[in-house]
SETIZA-32189 format. One record per atom (N, C-alpha, C): y, x, z. Coordinates in steps of 0.2 Angstrom, whole numbers, plus 5000, padded with zeros to 4 digits. Atoms other than C-alpha are relative to their C-alpha. Layout:
YXZ/...
END
This chain:
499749985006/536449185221/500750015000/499249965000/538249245217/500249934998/499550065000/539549125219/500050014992/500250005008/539849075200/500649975001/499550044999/541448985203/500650064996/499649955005/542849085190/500849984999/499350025001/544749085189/500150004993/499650015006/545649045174/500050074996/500449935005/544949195159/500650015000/499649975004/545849315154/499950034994/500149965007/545749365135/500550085000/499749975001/546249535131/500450034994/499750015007/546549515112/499749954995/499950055003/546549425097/499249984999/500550015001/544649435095/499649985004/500350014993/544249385113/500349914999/499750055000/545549235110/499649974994/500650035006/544549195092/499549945004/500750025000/542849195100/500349925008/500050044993/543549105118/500349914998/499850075005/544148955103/499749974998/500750055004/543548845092/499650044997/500549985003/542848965081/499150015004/500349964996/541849035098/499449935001/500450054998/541348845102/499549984993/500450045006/540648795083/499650064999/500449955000/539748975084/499449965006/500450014994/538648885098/499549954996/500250025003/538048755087/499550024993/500249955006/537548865071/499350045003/500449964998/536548965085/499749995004/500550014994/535248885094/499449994996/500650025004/533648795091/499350035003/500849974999/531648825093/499850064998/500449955005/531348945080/500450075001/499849934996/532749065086/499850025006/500250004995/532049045102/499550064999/500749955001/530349095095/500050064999/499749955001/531049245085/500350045003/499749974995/531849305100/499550045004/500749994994/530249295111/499750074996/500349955003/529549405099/500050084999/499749955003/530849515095/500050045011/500249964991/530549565118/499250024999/500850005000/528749565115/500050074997/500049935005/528849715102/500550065006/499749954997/530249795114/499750025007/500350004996/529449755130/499350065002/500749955001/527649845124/500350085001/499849924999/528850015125/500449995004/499750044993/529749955141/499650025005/500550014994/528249925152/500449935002/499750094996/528749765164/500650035003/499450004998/530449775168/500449975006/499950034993/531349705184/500749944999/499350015002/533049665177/500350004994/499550005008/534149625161/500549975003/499350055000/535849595158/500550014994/500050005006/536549545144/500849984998/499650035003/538449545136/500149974995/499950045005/539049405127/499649945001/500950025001/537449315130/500149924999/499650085005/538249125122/499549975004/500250054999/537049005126/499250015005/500749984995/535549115136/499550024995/500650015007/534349095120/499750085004/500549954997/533849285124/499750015005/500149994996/534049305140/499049945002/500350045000/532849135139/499150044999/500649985004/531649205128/499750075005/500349944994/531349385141/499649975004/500250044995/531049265152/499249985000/500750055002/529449165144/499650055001/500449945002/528749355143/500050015006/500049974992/529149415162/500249945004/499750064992/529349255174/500550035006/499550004991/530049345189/500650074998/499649955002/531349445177/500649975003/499450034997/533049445186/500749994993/499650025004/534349395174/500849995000/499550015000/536149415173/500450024992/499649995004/537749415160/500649984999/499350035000/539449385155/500149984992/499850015006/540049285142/500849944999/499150035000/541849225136/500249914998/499750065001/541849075129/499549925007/500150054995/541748915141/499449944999/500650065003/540548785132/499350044998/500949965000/539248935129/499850025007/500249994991/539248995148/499849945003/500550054998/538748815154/499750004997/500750025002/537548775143/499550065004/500549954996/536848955149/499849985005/500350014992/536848915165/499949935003/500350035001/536148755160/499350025000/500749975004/534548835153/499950055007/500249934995/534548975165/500650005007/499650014995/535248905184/499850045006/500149914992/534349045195/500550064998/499749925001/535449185185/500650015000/499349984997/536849275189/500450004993/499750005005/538049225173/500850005003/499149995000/540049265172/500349974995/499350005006/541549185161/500550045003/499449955000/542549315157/499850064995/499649955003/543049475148/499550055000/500549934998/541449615146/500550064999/499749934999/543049725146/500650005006/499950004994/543449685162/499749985004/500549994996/541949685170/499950055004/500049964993/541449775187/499250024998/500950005002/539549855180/499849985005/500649984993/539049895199/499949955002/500350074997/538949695201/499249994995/500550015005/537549705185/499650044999/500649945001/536549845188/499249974999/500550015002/535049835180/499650034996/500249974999/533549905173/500050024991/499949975009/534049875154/500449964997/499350015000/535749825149/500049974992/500050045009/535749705129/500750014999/499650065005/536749675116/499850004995/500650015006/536049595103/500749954997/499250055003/537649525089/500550015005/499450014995/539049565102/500750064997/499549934999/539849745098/500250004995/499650025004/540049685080/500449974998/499650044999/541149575086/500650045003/499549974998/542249695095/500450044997/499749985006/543749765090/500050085002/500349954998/543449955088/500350055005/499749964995/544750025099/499750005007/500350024996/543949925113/499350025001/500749975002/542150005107/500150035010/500049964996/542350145120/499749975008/499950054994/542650025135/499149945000/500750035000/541049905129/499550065002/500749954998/539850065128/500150035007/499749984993/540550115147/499649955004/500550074996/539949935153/499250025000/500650005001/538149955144/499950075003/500449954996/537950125152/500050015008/499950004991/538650095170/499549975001/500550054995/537549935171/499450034999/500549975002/536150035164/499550035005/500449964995/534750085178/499550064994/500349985005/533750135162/499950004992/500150025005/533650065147/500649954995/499550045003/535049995134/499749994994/500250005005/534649905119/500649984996/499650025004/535649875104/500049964994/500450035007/535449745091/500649994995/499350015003/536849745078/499950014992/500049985007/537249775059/500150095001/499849935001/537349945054/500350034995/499649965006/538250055042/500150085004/499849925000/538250255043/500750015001/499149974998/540250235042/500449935002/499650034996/541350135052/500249934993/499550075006/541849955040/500049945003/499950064998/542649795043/499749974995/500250055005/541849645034/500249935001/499750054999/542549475032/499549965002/500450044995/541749345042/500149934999/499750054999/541649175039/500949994996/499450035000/543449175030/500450035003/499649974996/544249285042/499850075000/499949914999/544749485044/500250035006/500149964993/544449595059/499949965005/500350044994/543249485066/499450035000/500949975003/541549565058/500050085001/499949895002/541349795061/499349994999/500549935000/539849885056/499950075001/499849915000/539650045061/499350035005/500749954999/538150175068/500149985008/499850014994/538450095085/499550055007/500349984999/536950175092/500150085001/499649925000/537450355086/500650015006/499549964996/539050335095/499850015006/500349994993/538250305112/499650065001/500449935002/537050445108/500450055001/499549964999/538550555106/500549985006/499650034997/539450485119/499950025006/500450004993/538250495134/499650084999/500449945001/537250665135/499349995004/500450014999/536050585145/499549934999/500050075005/535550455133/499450034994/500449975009/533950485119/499649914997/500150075004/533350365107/499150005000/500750004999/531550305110/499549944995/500350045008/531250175096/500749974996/499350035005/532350075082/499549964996/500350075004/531749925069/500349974999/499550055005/532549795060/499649934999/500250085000/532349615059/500449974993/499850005008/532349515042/500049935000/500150075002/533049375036/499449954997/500450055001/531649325026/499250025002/500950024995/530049365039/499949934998/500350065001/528749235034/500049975006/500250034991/528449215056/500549995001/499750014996/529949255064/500750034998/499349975002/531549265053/500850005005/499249974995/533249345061/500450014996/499549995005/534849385053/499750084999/500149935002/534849565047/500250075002/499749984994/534949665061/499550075001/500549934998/534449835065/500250025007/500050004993/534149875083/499750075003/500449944997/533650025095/500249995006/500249994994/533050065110/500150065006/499849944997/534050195121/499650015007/499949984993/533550295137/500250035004/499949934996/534250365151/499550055003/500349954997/533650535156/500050025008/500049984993/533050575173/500350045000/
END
């Protein structure tokens, strides 16, 4: 397994500093549990059936594993890597999940070709990022991409900041998906779906997601 041992993070703005704080750490406790677990599981299960069996994920931001977790329950011998920034969520992950290859630090100073892999998540992460850095995140998800990129996020047709919690230029929505599409020419969209807060099985926040691939 890859050394895991991390020098002292570097944040690259104020929104990396937020999450890498306390707001980053009380976001850890809001977000765990059984029932998101199961809702997860589920939410692979559906992706998985147009996948086929996979070999690899890697997932930015990935807080406490819950996903990464949940892929797992589905594929046993799924390799599993990710990076994520704040400190008290990357133990616990590598609490949960001590075979995988997890990083603290910066998904915008990551090296893909350590994280190549057969299908590259983010699932809540990009609407966290600040838009100018966009660019830089969708580069990550396509370099470490051998195949498949998902994307689970809010959406809006046109670019909006929304208040978060109390706070401004922590929250975007925007066609996240579209830009990648436009962005990459070897990229087509192969499903999309939406998760709902009030599922009677397996409620999720209100999240619309796709399923990108690259082209041979």
């Amino acid at each position: 397994m890859t050394d895991q041992s991390t020098p002292k993070v570097k944040t690259v703005n104020d929104q990396e500093r937020f999450w890498r704080g306390d707001f980053g750490d009380h976001y850890i406790g809001r977000n765990q549990g059984t029932d998101l677990l199961a809702a997860n599981r589920a939410f692979f299960a559906q992706l998985f059936r147009t996948t086929g069996k996979i070999r690899s994920l890697f997932e930015i931001g990935c807080n406490v594993g819950l996903n990464m977790a949940a892929a797992r329950t589905l594929l046993p011998d799924l390799q599993i890597s990710g990076v994520e920034l704040n400190q008290m969520a990357i133990a616990e992950a590598r609490r949960r999940l001590p075979e995988a290859d997890l990083r603290e630090g910066s998904l915008l100073q990551l090296e893909p070709s350590d994280f190549a892999s057969d299908l590259a998540l983010s699932k809540t992460v990009l609407i966290h990022i600040a838009p100018a850095d966009l660019p830089t995140a969708y580069d990550v998800l396509h370099s470490v991409s051998r195949r498949y990129i998902v994307l689970a996020e809010y959406y809006s047709p046109t670019p909006v900041g929304v208040a978060y919690r109390g706070h401004s230029e922590r929250l975007f929505k925007r066609d996240f998906a579209g830009e990648m599409l436009d962005r990459y020419e070897d990229l087509r969209l192969v499903d999309y779906g939406f998760m709902y807060h009030r599922d009677p099985v397996f409620p999720q926040d209100d999240i619309n997601w796709f399923l990108l691939e690259k082209r041979a």
